[in-house]
DRENPARO-816139 format. One line per field, with one value per residue: residue number from 1; y, z, x of N, C-alpha, C in turn. Coordinates in nm, 3 decimals. Example, Ala and Ser with C-alpha at 12.3 -4.5 7.8 and 13.67 -1.06 7.14 Angstrom:
<nodes>
num	c(1,2)
npy	c(-0.569,-0.225)
npz	c(0.780,0.708)
npx	c(1.319,1.285)
capy	c(-0.450,-0.106)
capz	c(0.780,0.714)
capx	c(1.230,1.367)
cpy	c(-0.330,0.003)
cpz	c(0.780,0.787)
cpx	c(1.320,1.290)
</nodes>
This chain:
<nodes>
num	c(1,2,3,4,5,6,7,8,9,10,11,12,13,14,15,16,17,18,19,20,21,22,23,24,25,26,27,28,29,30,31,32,33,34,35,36,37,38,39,40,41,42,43,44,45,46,47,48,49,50,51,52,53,54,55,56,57,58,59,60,61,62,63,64,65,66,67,68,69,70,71,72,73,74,75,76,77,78,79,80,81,82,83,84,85,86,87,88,89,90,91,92,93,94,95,96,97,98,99,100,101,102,103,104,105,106,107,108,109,110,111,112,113,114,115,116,117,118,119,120,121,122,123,124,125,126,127,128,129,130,131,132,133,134,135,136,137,138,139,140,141,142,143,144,145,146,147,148,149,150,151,152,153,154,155,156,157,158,159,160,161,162,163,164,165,166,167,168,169,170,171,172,173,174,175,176,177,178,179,180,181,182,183,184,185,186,187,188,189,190)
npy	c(1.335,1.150,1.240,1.312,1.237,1.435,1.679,1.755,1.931,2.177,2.453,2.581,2.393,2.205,2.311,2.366,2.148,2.061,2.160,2.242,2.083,1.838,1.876,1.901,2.150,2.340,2.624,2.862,3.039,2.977,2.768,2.767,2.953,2.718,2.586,2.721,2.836,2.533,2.538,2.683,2.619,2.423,2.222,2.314,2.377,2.300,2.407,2.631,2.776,2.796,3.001,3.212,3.239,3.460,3.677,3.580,3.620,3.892,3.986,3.928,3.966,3.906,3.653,3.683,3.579,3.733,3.967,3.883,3.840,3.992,4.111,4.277,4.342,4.509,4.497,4.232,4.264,4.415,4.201,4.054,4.200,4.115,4.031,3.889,3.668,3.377,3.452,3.408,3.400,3.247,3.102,3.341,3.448,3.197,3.247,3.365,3.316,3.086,3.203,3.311,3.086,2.945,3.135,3.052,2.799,2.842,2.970,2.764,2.537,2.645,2.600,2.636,2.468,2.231,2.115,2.059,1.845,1.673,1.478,1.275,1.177,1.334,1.298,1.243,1.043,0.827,0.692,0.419,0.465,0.329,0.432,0.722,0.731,0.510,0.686,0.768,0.932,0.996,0.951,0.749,0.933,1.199,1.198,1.235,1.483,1.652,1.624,1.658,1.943,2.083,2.057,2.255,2.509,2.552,2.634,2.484,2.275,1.943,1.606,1.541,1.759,1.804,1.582,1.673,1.862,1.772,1.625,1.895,1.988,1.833,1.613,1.375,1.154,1.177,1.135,0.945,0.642,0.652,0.857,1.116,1.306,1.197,0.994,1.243,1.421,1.222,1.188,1.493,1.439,1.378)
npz	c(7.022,7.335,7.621,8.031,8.162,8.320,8.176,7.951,7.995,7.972,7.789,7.977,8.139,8.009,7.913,8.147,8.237,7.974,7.962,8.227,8.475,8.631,8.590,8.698,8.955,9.059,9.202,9.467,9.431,9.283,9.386,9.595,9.531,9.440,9.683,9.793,9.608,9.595,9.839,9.838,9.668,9.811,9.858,9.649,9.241,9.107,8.815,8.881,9.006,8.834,8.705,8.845,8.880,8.784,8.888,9.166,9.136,9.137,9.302,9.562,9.531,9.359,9.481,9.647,9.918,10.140,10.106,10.107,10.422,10.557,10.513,10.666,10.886,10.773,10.532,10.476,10.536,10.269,10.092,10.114,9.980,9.715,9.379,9.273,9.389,9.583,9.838,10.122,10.475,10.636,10.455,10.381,10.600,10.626,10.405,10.462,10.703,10.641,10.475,10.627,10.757,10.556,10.487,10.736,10.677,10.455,10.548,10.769,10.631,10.371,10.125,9.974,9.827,9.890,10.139,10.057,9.839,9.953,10.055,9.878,9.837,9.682,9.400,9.087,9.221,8.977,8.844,8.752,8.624,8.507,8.480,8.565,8.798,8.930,9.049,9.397,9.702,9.867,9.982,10.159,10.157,10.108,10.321,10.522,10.472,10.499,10.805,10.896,10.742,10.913,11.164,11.149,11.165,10.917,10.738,10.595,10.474,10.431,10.434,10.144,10.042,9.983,9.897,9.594,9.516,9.501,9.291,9.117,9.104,9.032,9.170,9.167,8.920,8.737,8.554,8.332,8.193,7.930,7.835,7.605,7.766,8.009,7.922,7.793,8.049,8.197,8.056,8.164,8.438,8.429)
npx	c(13.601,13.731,13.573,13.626,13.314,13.222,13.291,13.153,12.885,12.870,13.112,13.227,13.331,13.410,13.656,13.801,13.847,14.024,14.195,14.365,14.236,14.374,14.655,14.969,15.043,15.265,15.313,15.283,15.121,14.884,14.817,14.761,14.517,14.326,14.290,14.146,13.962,13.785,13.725,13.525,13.334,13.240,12.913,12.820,12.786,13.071,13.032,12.930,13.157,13.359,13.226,13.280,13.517,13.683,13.629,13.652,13.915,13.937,13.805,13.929,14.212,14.396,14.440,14.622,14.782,14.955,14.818,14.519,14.501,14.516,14.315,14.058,13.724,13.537,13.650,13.526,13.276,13.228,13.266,13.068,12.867,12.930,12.846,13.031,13.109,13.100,12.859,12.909,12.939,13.083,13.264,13.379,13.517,13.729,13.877,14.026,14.163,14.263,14.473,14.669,14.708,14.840,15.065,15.180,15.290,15.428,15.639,15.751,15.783,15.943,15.771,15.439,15.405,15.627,15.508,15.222,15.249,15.364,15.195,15.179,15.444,15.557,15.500,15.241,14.959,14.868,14.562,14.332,14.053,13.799,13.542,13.413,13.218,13.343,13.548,13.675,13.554,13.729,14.037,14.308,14.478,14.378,14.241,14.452,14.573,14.379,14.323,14.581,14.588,14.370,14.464,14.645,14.497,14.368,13.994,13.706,13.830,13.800,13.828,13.681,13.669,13.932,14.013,13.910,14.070,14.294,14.271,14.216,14.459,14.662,14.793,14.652,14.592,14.333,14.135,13.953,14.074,14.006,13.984,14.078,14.263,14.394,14.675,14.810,14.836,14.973,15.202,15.279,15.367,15.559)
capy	c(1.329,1.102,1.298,1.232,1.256,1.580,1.750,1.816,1.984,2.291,2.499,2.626,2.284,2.161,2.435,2.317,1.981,2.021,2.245,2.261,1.925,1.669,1.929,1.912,2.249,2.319,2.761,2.866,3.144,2.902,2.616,2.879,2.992,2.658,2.536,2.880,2.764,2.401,2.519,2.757,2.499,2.276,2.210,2.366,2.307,2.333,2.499,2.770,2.850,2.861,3.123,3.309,3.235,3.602,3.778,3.562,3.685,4.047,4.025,3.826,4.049,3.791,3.557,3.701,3.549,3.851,4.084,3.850,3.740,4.112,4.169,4.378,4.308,4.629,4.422,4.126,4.314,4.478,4.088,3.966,4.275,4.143,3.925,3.840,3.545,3.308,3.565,3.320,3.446,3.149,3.082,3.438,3.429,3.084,3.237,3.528,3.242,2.997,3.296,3.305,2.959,2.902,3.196,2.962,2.658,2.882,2.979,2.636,2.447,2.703,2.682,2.579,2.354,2.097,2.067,2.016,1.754,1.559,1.378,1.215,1.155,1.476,1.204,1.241,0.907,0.789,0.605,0.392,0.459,0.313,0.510,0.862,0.627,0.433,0.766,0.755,1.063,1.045,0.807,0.769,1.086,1.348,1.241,1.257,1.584,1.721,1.599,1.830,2.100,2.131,2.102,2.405,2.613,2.562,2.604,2.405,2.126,1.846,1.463,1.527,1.834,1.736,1.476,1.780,1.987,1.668,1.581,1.979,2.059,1.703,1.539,1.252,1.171,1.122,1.118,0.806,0.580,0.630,0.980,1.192,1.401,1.048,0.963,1.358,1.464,1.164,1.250,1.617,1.414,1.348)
capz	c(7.125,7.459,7.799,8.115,8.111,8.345,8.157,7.842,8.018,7.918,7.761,8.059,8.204,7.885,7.873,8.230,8.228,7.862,7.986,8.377,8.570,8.692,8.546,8.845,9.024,9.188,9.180,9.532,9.437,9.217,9.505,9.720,9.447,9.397,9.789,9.811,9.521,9.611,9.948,9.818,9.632,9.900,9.831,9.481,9.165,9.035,8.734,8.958,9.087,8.774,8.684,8.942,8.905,8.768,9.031,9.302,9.177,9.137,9.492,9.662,9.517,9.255,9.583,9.715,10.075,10.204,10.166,10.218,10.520,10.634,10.560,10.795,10.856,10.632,10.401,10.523,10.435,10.119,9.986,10.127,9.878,9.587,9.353,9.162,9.439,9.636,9.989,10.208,10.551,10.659,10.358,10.302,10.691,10.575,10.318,10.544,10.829,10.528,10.349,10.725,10.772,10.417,10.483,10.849,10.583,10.383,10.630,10.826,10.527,10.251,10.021,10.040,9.743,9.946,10.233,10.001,9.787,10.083,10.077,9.757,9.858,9.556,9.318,9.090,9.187,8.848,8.874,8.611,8.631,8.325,8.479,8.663,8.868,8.997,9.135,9.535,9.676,9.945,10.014,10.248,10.128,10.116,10.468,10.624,10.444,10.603,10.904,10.913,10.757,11.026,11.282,11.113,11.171,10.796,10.751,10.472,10.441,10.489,10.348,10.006,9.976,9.992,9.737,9.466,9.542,9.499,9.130,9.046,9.125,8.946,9.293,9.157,8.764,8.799,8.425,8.315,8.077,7.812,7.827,7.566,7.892,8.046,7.867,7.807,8.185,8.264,8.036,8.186,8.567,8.449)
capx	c(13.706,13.717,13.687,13.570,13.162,13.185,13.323,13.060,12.767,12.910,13.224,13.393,13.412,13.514,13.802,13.908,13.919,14.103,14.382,14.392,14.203,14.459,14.746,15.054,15.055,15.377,15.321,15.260,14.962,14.802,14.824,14.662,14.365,14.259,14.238,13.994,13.802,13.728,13.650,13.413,13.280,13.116,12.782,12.782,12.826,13.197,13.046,12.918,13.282,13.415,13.187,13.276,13.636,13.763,13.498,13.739,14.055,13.962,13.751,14.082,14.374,14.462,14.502,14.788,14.794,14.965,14.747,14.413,14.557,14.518,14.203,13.935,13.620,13.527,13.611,13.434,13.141,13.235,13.283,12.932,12.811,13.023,12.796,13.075,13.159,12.968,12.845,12.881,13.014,13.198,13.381,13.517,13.580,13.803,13.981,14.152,14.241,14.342,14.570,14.744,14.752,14.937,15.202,15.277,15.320,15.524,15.735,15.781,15.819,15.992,15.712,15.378,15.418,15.645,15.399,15.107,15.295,15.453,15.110,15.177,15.548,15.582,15.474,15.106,14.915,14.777,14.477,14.342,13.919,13.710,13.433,13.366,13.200,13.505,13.650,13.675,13.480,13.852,14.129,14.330,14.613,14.330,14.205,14.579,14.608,14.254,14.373,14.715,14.540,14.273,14.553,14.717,14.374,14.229,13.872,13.678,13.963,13.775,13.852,13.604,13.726,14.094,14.003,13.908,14.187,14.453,14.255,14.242,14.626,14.725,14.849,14.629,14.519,14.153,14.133,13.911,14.143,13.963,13.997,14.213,14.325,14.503,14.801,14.846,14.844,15.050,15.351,15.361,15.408,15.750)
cpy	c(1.280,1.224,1.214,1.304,1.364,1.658,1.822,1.837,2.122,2.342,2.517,2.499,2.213,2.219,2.380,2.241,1.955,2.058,2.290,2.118,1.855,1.711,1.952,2.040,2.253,2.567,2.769,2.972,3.039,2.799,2.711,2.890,2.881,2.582,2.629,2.814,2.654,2.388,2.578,2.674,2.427,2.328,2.318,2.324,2.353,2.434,2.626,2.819,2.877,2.939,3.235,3.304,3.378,3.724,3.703,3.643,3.854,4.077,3.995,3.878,3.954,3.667,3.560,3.686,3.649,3.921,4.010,3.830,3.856,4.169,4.179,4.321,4.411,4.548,4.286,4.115,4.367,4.309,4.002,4.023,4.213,4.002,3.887,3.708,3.517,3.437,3.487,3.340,3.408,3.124,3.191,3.449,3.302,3.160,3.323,3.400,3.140,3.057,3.261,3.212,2.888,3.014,3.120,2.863,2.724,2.933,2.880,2.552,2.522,2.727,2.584,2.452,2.221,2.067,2.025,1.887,1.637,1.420,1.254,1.181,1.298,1.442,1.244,1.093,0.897,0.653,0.537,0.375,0.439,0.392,0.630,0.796,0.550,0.538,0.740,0.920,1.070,0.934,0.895,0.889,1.158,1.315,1.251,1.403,1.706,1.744,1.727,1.974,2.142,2.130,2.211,2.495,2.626,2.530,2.540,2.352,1.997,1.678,1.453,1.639,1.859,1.669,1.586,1.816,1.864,1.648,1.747,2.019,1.919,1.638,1.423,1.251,1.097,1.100,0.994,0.774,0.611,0.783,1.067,1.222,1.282,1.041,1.142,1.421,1.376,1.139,1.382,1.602,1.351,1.208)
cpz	c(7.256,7.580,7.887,8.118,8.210,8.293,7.993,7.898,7.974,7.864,7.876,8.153,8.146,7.894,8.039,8.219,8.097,7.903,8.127,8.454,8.528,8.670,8.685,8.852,9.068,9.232,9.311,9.505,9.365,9.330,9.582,9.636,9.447,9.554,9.863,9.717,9.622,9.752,9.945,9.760,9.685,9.914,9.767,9.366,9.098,8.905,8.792,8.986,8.969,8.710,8.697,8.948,8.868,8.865,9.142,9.255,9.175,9.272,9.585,9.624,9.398,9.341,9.632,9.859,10.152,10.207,10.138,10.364,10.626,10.616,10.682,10.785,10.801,10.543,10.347,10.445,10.296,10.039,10.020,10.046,9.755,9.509,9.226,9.231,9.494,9.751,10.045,10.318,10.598,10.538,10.339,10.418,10.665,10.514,10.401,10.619,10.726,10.474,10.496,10.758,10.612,10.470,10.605,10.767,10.485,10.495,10.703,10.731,10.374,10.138,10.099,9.952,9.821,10.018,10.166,9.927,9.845,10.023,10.025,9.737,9.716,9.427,9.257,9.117,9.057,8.856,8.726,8.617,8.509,8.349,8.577,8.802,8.960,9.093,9.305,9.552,9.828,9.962,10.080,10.307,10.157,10.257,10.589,10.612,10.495,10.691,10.934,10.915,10.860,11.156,11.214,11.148,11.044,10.805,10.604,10.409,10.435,10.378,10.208,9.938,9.928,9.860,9.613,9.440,9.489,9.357,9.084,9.018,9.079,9.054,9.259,8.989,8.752,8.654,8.395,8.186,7.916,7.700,7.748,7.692,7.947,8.028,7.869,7.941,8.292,8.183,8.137,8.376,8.521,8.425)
cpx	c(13.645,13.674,13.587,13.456,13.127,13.226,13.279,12.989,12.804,13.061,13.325,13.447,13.506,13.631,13.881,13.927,14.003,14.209,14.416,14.382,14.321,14.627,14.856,15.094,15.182,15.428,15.216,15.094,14.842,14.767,14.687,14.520,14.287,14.203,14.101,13.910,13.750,13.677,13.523,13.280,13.151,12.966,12.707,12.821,13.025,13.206,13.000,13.052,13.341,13.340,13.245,13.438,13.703,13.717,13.656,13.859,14.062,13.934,13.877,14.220,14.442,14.509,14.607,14.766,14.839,14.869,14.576,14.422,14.529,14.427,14.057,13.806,13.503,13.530,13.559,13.332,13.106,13.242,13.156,12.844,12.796,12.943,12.888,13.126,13.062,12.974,12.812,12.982,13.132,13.289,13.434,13.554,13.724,13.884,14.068,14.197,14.290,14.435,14.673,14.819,14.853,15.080,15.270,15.341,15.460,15.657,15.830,15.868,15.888,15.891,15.565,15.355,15.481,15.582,15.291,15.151,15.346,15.328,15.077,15.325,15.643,15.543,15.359,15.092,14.854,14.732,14.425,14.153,13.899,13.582,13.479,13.301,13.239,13.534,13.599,13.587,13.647,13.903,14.197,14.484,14.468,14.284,14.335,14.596,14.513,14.304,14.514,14.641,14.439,14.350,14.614,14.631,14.322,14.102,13.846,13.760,13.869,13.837,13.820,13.681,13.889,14.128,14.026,14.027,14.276,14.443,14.293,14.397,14.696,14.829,14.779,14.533,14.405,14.095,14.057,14.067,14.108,13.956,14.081,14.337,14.451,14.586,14.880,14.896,14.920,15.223,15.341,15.385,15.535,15.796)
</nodes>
């Protein structure tokens, strides 16, 4: 079987990229979990986070923006303890002012799904890469969408990381061509 060539170094990448990567998101908690990951992310490996991916949702409430959004700095420290996520100050500082900054988005805009989707007119782009290679590391949607979100007060938004977040939540099918995943992930954009 085809995929794209990150996604055999191991099983659990295999298992995302078979049944999640490039898959269109439109479930506000999920929208939310995955802009926490991919910020957590920066300057690691992706298979590190999904390690650590059931550690985040037990440490983070299952990502319920309400009630990160309200956490203390008690519990600041209780999650710089917690080696079931990365302990990295600034990023779990991020996720409390990111949980806040999503319930303004949800509020403003009804969900936070249409504000995140705008960027892509609600559309997935589907790209047509013959290599991993080809992919952009940002174009010019994830750096408009930085751009907003860092005027909203999000931390770890930036242009690259924008990029991830748009391929993980299937706002753009990053899929090589050649890829089983491809044709599959571009019937379920409708």
């Amino acid at each position: 079987m085809n995929r794209c060539e990150w996604a055999n170094s191991n099983s659990l990448d295999t298992q995302y990229h078979d049944e999640e990567w490039g898959v269109p998101v439109h479930d506000d908690r999920l929208l939310f979990e995955m802009l926490i990951l991919e910020g957590a992310q920066a300057g690691l490996s992706w298979t590190t986070i999904l390690k650590k991916r059931e550690g985040y949702r037990k440490a983070f409430d299952n990502f319920d923006a309400k009630v990160v959004s309200k956490y203390t700095e008690k519990k600041v420290e209780q999650l710089l303890t917690n080696p079931e996520i990365v302990r990295h100050k600034l990023k779990i500082n991020a996720t409390i002012v990111n949980a806040k900054c999503f319930l303004e988005i949800q509020k403003e805009h009804g969900s936070f799904d249409r504000y995140i989707w705008s960027f892509v007119d609600g559309k997935t782009i589907t790209n047509k890469w013959d290599s991993m290679s080809d992919l952009p590391v940002s174009t010019p949607e994830s750096e408009a969408m930085s751009k907003s979100l860092k005027k909203k007060g999000f931390k770890f938004v930036g242009p690259t990381i924008c990029y991830a977040y748009m391929q993980a939540v299937g706002m753009v099918n990053d899929h090589t061509v050649s890829c089983f995943r491809y044709s599959e992930v571009k019937k379920l954009q409708g």
